[in-house]
N, C-alpha and C positions, 0 to 999 in steps of 0.2 A: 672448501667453500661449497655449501647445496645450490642445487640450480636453482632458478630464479630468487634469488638475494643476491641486493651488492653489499660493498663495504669500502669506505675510502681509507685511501692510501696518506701513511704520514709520511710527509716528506723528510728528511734531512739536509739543509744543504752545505756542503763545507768545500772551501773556507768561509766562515762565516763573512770574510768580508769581499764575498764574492763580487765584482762589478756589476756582472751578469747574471740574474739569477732566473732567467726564463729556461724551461726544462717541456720537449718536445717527448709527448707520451703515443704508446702503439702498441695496440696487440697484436701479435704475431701472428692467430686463427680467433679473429669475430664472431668464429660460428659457435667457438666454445666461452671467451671473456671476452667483452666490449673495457673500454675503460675513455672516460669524458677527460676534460680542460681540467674539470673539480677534481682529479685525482679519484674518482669511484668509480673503482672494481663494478662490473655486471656478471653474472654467470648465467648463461643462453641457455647449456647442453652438457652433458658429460663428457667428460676428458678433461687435458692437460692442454695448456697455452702458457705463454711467456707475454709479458706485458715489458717494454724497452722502456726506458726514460735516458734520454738523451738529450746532454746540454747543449744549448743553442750554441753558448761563447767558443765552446772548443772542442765540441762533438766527441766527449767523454760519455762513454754509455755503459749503464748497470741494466740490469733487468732481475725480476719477481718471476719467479715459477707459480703459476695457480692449474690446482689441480680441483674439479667439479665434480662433487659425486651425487 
């Protein structure tokens, strides 16, 4: 990703017939990726940051590596 561009995130969610599908997003370092509600990527600064998405119902969490050149 180049610094200043974002790009939003597509979600997947599974099971699809999930009850709960609210998913709590975070960037690891702000100074390098921000990331919004709307799922969109920002890039601040060069370097590497991890963006977490973590499920509200059972606090299962993935994460995206984004690296800013």
């Amino acid at each position: 990703m180049l610094k200043n561009t974002s790009r939003k995130i597509k979600l997947i969610l599974e099971p699809d017939n999930a009850t709960n599908k609210n998913v709590y997003w975070e960037s690891r370092d702000s100074n390098i990726v921000t990331v919004d509600n709307d799922i969109t990527v920002t890039a601040k600064s060069v370097g590497t940051a991890y963006i977490i998405a973590s499920a509200k119902e059972n606090g299962v969490a993935n994460f995206i590596k984004v690296t800013v050149k």
